[in-house]
C-alpha positions in Angstrom: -17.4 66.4 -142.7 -16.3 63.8 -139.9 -15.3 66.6 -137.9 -18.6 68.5 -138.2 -20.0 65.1 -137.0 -17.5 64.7 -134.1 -18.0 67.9 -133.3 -22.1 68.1 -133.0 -21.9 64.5 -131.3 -19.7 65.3 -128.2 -20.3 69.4 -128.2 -24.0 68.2 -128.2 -23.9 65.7 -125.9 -22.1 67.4 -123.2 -23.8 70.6 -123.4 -27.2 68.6 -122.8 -25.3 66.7 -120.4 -24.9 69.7 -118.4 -28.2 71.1 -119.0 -30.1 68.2 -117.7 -27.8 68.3 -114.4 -28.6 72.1 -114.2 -32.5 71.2 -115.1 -32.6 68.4 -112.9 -29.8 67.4 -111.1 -29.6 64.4 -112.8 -27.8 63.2 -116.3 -29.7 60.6 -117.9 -27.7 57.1 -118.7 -28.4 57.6 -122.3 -26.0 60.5 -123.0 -23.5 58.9 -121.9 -24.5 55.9 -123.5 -24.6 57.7 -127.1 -21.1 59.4 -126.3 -19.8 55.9 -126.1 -21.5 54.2 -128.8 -20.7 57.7 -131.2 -16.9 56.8 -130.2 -16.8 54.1 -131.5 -18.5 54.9 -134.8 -16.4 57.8 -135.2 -12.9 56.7 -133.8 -12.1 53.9 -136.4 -13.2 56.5 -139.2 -11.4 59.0 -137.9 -8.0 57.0 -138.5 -7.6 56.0 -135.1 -6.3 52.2 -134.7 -7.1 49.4 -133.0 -4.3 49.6 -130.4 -5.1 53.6 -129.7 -8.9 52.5 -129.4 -8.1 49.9 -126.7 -6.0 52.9 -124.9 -8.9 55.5 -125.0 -11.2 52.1 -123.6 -8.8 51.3 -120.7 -8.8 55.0 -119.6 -12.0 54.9 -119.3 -12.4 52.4 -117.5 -9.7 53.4 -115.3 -11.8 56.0 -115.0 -15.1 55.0 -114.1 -13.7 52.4 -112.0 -12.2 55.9 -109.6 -15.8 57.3 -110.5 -17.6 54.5 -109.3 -15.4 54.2 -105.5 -16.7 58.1 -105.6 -20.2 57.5 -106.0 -20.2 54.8 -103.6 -18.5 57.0 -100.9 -21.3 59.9 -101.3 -18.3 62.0 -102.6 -19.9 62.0 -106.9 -23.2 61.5 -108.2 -23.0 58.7 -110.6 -24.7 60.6 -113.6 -21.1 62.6 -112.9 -18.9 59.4 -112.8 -20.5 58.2 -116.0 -20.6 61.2 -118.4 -17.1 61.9 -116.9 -15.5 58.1 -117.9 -17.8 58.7 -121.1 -15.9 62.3 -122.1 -12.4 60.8 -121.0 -13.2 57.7 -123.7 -13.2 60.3 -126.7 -10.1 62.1 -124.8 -8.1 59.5 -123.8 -5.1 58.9 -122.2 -3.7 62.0 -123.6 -5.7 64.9 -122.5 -6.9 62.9 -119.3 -4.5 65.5 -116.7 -6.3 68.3 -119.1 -9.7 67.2 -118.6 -9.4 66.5 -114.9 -7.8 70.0 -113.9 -9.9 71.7 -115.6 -13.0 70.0 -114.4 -12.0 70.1 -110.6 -11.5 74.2 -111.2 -14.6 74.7 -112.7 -16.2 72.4 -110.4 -14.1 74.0 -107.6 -15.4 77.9 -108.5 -18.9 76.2 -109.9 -19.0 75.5 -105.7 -17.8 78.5 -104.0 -20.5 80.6 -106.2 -23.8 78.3 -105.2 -22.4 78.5 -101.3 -22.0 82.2 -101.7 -25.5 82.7 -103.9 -27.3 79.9 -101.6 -26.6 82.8 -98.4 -29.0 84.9 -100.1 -32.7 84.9 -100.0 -34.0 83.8 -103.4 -36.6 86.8 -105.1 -39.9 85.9 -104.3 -40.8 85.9 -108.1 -37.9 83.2 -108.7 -39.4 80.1 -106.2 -42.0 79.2 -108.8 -39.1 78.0 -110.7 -38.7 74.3 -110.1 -35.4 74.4 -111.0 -33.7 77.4 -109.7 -35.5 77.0 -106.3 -33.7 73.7 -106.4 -30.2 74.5 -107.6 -30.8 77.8 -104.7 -31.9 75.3 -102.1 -28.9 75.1 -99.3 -29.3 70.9 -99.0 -29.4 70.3 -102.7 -26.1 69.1 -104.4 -23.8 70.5 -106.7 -24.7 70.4 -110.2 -21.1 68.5 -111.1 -22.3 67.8 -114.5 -22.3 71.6 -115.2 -18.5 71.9 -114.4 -17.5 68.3 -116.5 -19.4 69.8 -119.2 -17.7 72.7 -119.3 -14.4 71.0 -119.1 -14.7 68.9 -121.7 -16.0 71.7 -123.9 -12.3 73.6 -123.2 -10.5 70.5 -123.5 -12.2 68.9 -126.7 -10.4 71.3 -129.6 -7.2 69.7 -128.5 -8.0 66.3 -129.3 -5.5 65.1 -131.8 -7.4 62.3 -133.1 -10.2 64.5 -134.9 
């Protein structure tokens, strides 16, 4: 039952994580806000001690401390930084490297596809679509969001701790 819980908490929350940066190119403070809370709900009753709790908190700290610098230097939105350090809490220490790689990839190939789609003229029938014309536009970011959603959906079966 705790693993169903875990499960719809963090599956949920990243996947309308992403949605909302896909939607709107931004991810509200309160995902990331109930990621962190759920942790800590979930963590102790999950079995996992005080000692590996303060682990998973110093990661992400680590973390969003590195997230932060980015935002500040234009180089990360901070919705990104912050659901980001929020995912890395319930991963920890552990499958930090995992997390990471697989983010920058997806984030990496998430990027080459919007430069190569963004060349293209968008169908006339498609620019009443608030959205897509934005996501299509050429000065409009990357959706980050999308990719660190993504990520943390490969990474999160191999978290030992659930």
């Amino acid at each position: 039952m705790l693993e169903l819980a875990c499960a719809t908490i963090f599956i949920g929350g990243m996947a309308f994580a992403g949605s909302m940066d896909l939607l709107t190119m931004t991810i509200p403070n309160r995902i990331s806000i109930f990621l962190v809370g759920s942790f800590f709900v979930v963590a102790p009753l999950a079995g996992l001690g005080l000692q590996d709790i303060a682990i998973h908190v110093a990661t992400c700290l680590a973390v969003l401390a590195v997230g932060i610098f980015m935002f500040a230097r234009g180089w990360m939105g901070g919705g990104d930084a912050k659901i980001f350090a929020a995912a890395t809490l319930w991963f920890g220490f552990d499958q930090l490297g995992e997390f990471a790689f697989a983010t920058a990839l997806l984030g990496g190939l998430l990027t080459i596809v919007l430069l190569i789609v963004r060349r293209f003229p968008l169908p006339r029938a498609l620019l009443k679509v608030n959205w897509l014309y934005r996501l299509h536009h050429p000065e409009t970011g990357v959706p980050y969001g999308i990719a660190i959603a993504a990520a943390a959906l490969m990474v999160y079966p191999s978290i030992a701790w659930i």
